[in-house]
N, CA and C atoms of all chains as a GROMACS GRO file, in nm:
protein
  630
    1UNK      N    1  14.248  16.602   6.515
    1UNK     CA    2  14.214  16.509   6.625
    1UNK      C    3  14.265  16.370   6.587
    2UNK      N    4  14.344  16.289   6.728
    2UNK     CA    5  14.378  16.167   6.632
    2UNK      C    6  14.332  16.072   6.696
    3UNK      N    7  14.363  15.958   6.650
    3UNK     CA    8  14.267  15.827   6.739
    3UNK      C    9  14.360  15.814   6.828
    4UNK      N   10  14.393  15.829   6.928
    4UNK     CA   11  14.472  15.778   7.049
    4UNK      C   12  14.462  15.605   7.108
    5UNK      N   13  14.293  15.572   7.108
    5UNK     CA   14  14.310  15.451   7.134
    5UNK      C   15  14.197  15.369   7.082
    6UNK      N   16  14.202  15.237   7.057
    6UNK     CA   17  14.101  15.150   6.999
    6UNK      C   18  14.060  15.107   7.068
    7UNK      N   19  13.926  15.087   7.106
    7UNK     CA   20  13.845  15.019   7.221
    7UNK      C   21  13.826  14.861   7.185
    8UNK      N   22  13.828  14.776   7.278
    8UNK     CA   23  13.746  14.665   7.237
    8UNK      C   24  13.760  14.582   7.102
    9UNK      N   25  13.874  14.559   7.064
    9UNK     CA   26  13.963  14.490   6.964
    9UNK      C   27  14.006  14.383   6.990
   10UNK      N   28  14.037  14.296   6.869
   10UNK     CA   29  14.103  14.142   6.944
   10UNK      C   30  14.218  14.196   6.880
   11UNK      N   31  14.328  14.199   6.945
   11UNK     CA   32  14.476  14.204   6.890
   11UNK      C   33  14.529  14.081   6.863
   12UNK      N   34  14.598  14.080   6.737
   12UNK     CA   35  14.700  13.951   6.716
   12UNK      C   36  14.794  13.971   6.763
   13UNK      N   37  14.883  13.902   6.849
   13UNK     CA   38  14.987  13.912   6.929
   13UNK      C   39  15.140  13.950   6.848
   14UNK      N   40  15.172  13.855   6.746
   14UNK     CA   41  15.297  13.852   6.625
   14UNK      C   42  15.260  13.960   6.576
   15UNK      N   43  15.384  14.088   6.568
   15UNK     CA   44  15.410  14.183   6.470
   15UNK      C   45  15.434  14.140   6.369
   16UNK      N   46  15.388  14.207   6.240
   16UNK     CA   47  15.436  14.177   6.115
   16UNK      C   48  15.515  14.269   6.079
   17UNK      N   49  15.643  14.213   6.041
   17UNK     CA   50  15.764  14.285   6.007
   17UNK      C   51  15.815  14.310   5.838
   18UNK      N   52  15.845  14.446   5.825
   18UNK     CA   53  15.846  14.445   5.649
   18UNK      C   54  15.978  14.528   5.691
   19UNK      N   55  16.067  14.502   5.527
   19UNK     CA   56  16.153  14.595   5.522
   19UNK      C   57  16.285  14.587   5.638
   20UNK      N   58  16.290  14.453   5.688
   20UNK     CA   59  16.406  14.437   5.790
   20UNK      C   60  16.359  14.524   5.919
   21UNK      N   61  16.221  14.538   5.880
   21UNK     CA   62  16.208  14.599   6.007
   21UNK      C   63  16.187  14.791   6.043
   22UNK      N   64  16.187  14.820   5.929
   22UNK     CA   65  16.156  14.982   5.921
   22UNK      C   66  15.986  14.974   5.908
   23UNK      N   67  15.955  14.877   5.882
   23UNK     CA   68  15.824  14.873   5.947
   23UNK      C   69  15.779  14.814   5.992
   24UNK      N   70  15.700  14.812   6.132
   24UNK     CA   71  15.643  14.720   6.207
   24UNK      C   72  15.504  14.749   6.217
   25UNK      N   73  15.407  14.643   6.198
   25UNK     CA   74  15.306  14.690   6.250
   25UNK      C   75  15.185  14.562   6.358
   26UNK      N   76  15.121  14.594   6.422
   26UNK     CA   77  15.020  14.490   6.487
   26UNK      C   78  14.900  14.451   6.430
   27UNK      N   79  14.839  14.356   6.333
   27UNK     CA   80  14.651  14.321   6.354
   27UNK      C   81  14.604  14.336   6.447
   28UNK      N   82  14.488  14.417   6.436
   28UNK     CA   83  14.364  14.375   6.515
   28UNK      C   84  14.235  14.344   6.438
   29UNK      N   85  14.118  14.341   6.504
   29UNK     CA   86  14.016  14.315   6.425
   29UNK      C   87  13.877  14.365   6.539
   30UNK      N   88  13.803  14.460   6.504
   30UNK     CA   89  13.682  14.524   6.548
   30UNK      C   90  13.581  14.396   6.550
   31UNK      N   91  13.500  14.473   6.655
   31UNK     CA   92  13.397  14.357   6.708
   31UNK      C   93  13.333  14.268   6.626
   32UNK      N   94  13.299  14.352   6.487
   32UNK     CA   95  13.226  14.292   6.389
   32UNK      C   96  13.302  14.251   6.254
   33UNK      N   97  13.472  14.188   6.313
   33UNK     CA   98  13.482  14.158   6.195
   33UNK      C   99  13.629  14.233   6.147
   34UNK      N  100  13.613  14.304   6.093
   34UNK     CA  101  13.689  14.439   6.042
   34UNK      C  102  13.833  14.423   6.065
   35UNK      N  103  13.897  14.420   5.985
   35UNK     CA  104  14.065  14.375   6.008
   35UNK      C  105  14.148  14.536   5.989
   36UNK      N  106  14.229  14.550   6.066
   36UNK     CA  107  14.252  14.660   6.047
   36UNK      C  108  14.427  14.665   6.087
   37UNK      N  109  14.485  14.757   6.092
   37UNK     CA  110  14.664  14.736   6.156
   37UNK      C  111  14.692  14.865   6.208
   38UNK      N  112  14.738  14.861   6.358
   38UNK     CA  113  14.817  14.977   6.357
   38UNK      C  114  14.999  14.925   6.355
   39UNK      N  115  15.117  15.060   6.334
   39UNK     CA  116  15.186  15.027   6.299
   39UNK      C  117  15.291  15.136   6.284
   40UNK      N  118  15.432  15.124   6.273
   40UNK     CA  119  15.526  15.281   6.247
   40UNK      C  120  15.596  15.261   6.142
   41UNK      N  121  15.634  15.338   6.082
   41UNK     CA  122  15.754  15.362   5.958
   41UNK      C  123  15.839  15.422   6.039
   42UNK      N  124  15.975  15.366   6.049
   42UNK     CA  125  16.082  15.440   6.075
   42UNK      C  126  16.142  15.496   5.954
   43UNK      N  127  16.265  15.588   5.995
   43UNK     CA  128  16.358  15.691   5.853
   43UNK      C  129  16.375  15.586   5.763
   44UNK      N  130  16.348  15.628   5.683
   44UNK     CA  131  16.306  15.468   5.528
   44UNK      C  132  16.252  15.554   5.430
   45UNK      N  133  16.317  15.540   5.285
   45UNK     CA  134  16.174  15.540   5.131
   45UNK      C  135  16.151  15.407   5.144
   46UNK      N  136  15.984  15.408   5.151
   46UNK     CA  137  15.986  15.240   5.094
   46UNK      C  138  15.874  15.230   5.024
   47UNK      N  139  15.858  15.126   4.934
   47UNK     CA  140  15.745  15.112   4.843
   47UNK      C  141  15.640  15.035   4.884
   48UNK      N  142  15.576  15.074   4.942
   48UNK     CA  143  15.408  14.958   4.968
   48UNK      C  144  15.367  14.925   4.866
   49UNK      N  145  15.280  14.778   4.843
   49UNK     CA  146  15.184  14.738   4.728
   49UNK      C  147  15.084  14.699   4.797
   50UNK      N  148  14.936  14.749   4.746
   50UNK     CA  149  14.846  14.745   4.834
   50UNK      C  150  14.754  14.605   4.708
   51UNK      N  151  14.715  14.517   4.814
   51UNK     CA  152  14.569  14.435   4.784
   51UNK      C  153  14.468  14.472   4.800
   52UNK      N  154  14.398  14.489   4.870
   52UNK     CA  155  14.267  14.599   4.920
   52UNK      C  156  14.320  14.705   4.895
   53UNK      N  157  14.234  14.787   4.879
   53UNK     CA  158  14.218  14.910   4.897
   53UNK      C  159  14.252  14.969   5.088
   54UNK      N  160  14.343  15.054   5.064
   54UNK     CA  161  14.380  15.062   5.187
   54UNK      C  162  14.350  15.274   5.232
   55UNK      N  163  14.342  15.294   5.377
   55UNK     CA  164  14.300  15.432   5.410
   55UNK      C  165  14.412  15.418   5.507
   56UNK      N  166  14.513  15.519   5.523
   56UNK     CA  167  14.591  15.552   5.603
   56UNK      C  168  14.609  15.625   5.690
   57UNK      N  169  14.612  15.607   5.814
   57UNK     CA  170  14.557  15.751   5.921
   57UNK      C  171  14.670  15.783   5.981
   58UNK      N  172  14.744  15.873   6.030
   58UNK     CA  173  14.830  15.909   6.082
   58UNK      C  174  14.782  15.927   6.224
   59UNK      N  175  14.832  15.888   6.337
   59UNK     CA  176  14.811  15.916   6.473
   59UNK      C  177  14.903  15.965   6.530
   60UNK      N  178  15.047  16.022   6.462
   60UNK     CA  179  15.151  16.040   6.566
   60UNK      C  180  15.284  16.087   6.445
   61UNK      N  181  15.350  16.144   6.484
   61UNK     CA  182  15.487  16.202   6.367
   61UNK      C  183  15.441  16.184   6.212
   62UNK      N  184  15.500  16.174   6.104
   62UNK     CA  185  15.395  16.210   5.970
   62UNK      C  186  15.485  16.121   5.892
   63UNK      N  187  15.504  16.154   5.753
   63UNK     CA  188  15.540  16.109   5.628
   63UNK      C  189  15.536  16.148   5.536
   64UNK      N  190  15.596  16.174   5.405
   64UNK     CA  191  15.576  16.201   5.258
   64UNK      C  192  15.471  16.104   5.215
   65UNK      N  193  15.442  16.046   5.085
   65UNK     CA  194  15.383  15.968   5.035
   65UNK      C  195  15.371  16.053   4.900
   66UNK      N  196  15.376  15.902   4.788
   66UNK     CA  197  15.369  15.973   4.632
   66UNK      C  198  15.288  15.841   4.560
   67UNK      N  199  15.146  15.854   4.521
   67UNK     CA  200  15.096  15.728   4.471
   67UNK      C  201  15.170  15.681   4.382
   68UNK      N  202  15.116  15.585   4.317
   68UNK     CA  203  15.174  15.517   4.209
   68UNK      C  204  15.074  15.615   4.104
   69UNK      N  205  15.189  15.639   3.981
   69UNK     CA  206  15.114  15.714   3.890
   69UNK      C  207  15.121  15.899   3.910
   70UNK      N  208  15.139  15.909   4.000
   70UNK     CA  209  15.170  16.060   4.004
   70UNK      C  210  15.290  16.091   4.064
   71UNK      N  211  15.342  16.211   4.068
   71UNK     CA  212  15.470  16.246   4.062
   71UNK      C  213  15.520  16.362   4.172
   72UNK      N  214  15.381  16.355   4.231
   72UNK     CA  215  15.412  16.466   4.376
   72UNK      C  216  15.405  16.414   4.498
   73UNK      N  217  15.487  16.450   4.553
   73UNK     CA  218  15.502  16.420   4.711
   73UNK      C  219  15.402  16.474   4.781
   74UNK      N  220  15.322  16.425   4.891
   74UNK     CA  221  15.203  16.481   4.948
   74UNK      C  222  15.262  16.484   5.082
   75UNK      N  223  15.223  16.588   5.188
   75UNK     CA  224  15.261  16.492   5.326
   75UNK      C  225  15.165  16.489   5.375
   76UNK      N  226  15.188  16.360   5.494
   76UNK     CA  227  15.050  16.333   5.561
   76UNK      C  228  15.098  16.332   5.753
   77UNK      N  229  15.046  16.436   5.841
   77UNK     CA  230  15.083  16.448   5.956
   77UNK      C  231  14.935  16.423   6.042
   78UNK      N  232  14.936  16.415   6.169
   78UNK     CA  233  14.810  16.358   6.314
   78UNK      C  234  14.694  16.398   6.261
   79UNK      N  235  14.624  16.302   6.249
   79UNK     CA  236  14.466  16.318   6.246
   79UNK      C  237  14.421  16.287   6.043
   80UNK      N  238  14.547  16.310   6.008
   80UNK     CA  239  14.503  16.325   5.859
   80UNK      C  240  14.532  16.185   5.766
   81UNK      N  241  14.462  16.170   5.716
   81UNK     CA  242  14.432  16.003   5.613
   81UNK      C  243  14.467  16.085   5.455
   82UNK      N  244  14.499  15.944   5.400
   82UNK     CA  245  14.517  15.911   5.293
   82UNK      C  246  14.469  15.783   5.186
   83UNK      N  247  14.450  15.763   5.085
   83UNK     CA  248  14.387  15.667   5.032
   83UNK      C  249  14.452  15.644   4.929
   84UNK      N  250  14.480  15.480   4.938
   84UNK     CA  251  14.534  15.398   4.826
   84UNK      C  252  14.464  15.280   4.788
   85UNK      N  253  14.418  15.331   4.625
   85UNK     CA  254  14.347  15.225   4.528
   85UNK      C  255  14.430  15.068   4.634
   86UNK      N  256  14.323  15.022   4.536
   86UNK     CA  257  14.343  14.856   4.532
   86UNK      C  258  14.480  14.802   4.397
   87UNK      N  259  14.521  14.684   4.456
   87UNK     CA  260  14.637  14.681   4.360
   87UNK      C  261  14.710  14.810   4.295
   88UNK      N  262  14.757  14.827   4.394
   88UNK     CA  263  14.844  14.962   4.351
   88UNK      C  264  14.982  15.006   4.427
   89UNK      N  265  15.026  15.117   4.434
   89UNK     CA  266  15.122  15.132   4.551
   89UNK      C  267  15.156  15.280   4.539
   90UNK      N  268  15.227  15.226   4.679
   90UNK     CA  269  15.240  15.368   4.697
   90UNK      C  270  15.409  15.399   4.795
   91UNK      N  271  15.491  15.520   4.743
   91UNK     CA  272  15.595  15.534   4.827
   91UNK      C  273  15.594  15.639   4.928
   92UNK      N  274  15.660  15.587   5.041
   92UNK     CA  275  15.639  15.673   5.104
   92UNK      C  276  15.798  15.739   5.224
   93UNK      N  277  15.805  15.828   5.262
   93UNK     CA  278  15.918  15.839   5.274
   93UNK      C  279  15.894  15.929   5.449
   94UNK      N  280  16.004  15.873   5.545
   94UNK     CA  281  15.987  15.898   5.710
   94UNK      C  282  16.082  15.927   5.736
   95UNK      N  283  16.101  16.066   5.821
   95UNK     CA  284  16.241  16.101   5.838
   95UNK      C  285  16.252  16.103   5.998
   96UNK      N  286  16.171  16.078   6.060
   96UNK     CA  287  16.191  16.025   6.222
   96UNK      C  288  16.103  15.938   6.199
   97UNK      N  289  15.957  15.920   6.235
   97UNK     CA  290  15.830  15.842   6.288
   97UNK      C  291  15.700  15.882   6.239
   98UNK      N  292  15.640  15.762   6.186
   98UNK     CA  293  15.532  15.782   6.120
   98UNK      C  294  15.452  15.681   6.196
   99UNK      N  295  15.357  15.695   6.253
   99UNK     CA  296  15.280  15.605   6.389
   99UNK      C  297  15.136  15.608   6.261
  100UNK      N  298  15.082  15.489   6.221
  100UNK     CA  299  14.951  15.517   6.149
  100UNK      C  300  14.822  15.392   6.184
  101UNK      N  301  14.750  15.403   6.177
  101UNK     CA  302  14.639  15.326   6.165
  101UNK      C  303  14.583  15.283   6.002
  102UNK      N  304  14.585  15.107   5.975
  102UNK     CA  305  14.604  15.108   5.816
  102UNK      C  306  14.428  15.078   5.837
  103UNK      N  307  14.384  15.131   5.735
  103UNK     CA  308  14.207  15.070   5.734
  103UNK      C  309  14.149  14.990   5.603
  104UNK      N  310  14.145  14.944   5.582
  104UNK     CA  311  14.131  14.849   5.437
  104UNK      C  312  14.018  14.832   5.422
  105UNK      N  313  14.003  14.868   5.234
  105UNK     CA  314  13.870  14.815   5.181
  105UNK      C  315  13.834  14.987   5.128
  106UNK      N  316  15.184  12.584   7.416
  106UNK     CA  317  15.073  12.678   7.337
  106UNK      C  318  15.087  12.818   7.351
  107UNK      N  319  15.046  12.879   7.235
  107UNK     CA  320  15.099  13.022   7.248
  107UNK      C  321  14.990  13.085   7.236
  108UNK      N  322  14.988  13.228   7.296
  108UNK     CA  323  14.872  13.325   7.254
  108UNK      C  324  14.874  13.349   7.161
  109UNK      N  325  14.798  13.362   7.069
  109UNK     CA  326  14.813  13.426   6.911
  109UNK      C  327  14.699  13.540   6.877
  110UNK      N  328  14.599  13.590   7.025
  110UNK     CA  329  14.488  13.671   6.992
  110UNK      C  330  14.485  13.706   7.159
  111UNK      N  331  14.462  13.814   7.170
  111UNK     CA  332  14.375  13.866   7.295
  111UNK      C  333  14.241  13.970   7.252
  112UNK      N  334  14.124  13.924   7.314
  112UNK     CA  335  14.005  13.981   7.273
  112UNK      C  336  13.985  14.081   7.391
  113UNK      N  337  13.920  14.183   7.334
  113UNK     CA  338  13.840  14.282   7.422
  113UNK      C  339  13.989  14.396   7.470
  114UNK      N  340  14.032  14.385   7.380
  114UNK     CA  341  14.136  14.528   7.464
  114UNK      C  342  14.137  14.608   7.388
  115UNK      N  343  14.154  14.780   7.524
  115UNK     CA  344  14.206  14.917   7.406
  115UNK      C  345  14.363  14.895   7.436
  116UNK      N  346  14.341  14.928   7.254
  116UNK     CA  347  14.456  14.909   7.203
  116UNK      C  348  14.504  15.106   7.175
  117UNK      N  349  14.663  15.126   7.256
  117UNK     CA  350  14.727  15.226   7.170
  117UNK      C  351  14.774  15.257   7.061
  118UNK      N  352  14.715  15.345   6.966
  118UNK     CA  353  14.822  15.327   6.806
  118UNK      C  354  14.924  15.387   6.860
  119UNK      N  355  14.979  15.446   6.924
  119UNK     CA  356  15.125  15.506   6.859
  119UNK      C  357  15.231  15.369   6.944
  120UNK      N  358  15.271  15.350   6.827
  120UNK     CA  359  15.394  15.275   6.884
  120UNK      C  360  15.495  15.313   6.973
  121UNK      N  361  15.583  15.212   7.068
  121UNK     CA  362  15.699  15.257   7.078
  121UNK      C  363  15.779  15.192   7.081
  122UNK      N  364  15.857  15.292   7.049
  122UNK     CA  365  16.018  15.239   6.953
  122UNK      C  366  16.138  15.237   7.035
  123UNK      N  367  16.189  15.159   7.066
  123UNK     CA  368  16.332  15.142   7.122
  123UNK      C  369  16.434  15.115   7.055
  124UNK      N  370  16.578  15.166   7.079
  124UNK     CA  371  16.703  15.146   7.050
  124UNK      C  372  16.681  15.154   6.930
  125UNK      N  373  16.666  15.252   6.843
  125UNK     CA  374  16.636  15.272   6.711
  125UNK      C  375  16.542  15.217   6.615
  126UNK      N  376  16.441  15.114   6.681
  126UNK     CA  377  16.402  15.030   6.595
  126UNK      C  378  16.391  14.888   6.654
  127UNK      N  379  16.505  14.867   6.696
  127UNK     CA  380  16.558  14.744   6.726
  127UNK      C  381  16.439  14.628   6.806
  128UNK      N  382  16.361  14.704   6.900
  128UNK     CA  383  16.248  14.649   6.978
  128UNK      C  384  16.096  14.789   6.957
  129UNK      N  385  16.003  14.697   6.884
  129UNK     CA  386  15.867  14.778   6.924
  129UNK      C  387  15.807  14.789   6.946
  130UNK      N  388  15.700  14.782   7.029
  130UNK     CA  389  15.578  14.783   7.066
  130UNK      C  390  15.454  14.836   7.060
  131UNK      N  391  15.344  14.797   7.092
  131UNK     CA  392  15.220  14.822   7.089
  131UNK      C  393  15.150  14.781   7.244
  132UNK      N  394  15.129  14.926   7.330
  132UNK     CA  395  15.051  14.892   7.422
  132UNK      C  396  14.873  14.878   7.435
  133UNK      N  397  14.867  14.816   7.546
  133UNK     CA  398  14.705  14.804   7.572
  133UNK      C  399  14.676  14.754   7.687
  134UNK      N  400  14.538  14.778   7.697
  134UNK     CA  401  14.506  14.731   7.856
  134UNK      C  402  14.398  14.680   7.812
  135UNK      N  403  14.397  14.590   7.908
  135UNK     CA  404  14.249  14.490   7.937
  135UNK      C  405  14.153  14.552   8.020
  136UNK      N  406  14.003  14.486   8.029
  136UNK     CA  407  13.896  14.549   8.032
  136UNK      C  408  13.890  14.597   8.195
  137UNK      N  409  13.987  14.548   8.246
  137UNK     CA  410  14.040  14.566   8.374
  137UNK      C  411  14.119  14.678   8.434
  138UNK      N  412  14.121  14.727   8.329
  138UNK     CA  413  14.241  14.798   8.329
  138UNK      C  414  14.412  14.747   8.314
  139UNK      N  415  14.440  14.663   8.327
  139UNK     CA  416  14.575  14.590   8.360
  139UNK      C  417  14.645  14.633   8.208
  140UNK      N  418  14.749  14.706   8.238
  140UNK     CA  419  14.862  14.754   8.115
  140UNK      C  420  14.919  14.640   8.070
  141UNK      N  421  14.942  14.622   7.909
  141UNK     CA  422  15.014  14.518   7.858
  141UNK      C  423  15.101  14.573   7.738
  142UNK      N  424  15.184  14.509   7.660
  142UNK     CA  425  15.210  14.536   7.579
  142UNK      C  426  15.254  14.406   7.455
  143UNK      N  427  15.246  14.413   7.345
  143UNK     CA  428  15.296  14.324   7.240
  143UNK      C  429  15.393  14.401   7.121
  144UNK      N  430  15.517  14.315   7.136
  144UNK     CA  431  15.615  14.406   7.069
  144UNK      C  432  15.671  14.263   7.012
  145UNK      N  433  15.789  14.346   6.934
  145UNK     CA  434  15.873  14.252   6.858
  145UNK      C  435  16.050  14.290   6.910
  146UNK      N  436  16.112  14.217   6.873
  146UNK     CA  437  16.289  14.248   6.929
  146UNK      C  438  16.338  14.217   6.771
  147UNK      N  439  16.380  14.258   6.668
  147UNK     CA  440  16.476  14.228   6.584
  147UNK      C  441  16.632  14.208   6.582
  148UNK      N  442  16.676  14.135   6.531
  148UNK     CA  443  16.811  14.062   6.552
  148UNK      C  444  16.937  14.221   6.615
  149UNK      N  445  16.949  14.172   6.702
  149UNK     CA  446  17.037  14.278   6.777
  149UNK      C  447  17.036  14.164   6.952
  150UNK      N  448  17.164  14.234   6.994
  150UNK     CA  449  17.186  14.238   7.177
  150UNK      C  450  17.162  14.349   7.229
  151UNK      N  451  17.047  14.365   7.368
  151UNK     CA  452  17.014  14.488   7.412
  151UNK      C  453  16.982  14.446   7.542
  152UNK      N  454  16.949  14.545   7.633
  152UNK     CA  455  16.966  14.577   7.792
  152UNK      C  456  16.845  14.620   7.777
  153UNK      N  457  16.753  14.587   7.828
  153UNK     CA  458  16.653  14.619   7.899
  153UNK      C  459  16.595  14.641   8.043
  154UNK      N  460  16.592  14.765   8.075
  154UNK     CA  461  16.588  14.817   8.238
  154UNK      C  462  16.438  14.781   8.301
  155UNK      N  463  16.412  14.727   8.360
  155UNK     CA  464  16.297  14.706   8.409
  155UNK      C  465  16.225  14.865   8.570
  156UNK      N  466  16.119  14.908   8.550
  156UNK     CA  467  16.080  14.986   8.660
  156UNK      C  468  15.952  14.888   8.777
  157UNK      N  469  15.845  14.861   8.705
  157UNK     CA  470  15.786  14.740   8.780
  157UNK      C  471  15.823  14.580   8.726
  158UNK      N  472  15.814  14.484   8.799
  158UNK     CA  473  15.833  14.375   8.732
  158UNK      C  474  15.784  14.302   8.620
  159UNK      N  475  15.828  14.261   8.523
  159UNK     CA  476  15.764  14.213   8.413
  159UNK      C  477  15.788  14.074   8.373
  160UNK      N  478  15.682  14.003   8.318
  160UNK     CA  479  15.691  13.844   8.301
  160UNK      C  480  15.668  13.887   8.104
  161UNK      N  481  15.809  13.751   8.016
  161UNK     CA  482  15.782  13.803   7.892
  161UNK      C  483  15.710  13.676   7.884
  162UNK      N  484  15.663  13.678   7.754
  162UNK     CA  485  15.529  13.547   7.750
  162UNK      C  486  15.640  13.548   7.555
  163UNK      N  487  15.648  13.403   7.494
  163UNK     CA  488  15.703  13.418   7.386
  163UNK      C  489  15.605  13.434   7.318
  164UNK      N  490  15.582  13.462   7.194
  164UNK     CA  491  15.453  13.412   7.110
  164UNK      C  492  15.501  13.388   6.964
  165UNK      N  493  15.643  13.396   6.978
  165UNK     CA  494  15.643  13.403   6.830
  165UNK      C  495  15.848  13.404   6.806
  166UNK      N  496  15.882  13.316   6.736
  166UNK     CA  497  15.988  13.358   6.703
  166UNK      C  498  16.092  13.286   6.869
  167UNK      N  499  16.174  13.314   6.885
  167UNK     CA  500  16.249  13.329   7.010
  167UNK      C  501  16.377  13.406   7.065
  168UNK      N  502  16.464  13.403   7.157
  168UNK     CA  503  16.514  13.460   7.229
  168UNK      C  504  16.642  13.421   7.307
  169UNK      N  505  16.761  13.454   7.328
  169UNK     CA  506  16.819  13.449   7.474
  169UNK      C  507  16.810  13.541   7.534
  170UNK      N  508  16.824  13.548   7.691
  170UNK     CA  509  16.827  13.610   7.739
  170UNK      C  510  16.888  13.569   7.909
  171UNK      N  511  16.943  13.734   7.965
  171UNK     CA  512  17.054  13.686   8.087
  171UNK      C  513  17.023  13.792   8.182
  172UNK      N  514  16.965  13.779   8.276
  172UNK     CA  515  16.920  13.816   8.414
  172UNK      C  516  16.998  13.899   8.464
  173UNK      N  517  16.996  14.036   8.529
  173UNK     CA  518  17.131  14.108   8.601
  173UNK      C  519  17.139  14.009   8.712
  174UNK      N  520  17.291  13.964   8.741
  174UNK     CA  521  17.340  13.913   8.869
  174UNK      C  522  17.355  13.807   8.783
  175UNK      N  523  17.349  13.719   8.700
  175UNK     CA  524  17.330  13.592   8.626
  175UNK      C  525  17.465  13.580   8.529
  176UNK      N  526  17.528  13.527   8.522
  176UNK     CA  527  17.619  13.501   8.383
  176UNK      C  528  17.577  13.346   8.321
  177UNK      N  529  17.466  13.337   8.324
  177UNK     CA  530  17.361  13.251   8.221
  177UNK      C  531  17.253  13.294   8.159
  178UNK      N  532  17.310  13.243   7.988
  178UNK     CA  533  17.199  13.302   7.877
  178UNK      C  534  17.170  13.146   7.890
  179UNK      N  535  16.963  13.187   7.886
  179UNK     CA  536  16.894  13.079   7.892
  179UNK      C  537  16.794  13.116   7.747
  180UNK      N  538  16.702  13.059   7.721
  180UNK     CA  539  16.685  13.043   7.603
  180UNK      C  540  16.536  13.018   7.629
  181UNK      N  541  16.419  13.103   7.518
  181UNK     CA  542  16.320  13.123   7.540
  181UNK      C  543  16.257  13.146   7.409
  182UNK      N  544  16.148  13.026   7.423
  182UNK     CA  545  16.078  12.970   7.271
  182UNK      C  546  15.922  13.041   7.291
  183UNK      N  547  15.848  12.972   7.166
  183UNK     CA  548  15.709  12.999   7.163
  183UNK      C  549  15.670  12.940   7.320
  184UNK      N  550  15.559  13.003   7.380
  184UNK     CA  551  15.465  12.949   7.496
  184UNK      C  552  15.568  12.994   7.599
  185UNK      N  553  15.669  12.984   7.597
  185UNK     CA  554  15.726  12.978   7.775
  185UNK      C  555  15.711  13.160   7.785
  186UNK      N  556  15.756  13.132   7.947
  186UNK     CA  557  15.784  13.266   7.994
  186UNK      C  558  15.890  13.294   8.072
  187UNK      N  559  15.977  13.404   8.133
  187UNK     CA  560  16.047  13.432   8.204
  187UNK      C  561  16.019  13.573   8.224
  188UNK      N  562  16.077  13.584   8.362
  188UNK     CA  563  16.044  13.666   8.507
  188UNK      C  564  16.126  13.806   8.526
  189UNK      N  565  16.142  13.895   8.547
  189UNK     CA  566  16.285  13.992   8.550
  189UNK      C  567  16.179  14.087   8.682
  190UNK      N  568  16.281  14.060   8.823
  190UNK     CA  569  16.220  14.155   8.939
  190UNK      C  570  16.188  14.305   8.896
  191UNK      N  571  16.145  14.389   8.965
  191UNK     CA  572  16.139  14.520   8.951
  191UNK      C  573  16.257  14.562   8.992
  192UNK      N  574  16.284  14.728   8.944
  192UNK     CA  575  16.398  14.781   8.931
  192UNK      C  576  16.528  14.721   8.879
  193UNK      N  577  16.539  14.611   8.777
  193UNK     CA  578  16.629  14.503   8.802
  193UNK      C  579  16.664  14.584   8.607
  194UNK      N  580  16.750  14.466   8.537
  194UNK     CA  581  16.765  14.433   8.378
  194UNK      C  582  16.766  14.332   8.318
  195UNK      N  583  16.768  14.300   8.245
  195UNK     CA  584  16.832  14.205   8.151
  195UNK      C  585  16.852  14.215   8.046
  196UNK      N  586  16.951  14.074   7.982
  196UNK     CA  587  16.989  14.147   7.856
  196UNK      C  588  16.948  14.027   7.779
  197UNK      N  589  16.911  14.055   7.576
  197UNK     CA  590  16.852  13.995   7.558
  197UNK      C  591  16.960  13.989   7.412
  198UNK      N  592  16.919  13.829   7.346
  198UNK     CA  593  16.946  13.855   7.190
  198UNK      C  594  16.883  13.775   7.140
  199UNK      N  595  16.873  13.835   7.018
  199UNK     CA  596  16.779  13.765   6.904
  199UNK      C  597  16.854  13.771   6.768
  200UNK      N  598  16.843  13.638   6.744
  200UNK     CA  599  16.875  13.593   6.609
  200UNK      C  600  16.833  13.647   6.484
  201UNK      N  601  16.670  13.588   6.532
  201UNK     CA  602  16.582  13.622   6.384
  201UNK      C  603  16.504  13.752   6.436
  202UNK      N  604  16.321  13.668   6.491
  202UNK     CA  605  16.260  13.769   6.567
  202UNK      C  606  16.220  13.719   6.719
  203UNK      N  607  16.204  13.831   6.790
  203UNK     CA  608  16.119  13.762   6.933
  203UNK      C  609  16.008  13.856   6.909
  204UNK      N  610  15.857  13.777   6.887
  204UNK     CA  611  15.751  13.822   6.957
  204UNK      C  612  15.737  13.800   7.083
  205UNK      N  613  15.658  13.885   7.160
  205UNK     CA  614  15.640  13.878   7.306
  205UNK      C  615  15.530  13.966   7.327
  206UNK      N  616  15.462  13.957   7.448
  206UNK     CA  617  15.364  13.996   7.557
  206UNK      C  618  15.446  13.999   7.668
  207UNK      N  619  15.468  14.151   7.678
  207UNK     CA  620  15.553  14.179   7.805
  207UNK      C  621  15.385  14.244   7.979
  208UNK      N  622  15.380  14.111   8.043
  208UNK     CA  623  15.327  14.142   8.135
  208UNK      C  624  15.369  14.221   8.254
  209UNK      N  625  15.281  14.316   8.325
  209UNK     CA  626  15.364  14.396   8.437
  209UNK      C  627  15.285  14.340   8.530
  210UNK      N  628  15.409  14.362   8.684
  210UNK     CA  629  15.401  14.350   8.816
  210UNK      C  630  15.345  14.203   8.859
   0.00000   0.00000   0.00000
């Protein structure tokens, strides 16, 4: 089951752009606070470094992903999350579209 | 003055992606229902077909852009807006980035 839509969010208008642009994603922030991003990976390896602790949800086409520290490729496709420590990273690799919801903390 | 937040909307995660990348978006509607969207344009020239009419709102970054029937590129910063009829095009380029709030009808 995937989240299709967020109710009742303040959206920040400016995309934040990484990677020339193989990734884009939007802020929002829940009623109470809660900062959160949705966002896509286009065909790209690229290396994230996470500050928070971050939960990754897939809503739409999937991805590889390989934490930092281990040596296997996982994939992650609709409805299914992933979790990356704090100060850490993680690669991840899109061979069409990876549509995700980032959740931090 | 530019928008830099809209409160109270569902927001869609799955992005969409145009011309490879090149322009993306994030739709949503207000509590009204009224469809919106906030996307980005990365440095490229592109044609954009319009089906209902749409007003772009800048928010970020800027733009040229040239009206079908027009052989004038006019030029579009933070805060302003410009108009493109229904069923109509235009064509657009960007340097760096264009944020925007593409309003319909």
């Amino acid at each position: 089951m995937t989240t299709a839509t967020l109710p009742n969010v303040t959206l920040t208008t400016q995309a934040n752009v990484y990677f020339d642009g193989k990734c884009v994603s939007h802020s929002f922030t829940l009623a109470d606070g809660t900062k959160k991003s949705v966002g896509v990976v286009l065909p790209a390896t690229l290396t994230f470094n996470t500050g928070a602790a971050e939960i990754m949800e897939c809503v739409g086409g999937g991805c590889e992903y390989k934490l930092a520290g281990s040596d296997e490729w996982k994939s992650s496709g609709p409805g299914e999350r992933f979790s990356i420590p704090a100060n850490s990273s993680f690669d991840i690799r899109v061979a069409e579209q990876y549509h995700y919801i980032c959740h931090y903390g």
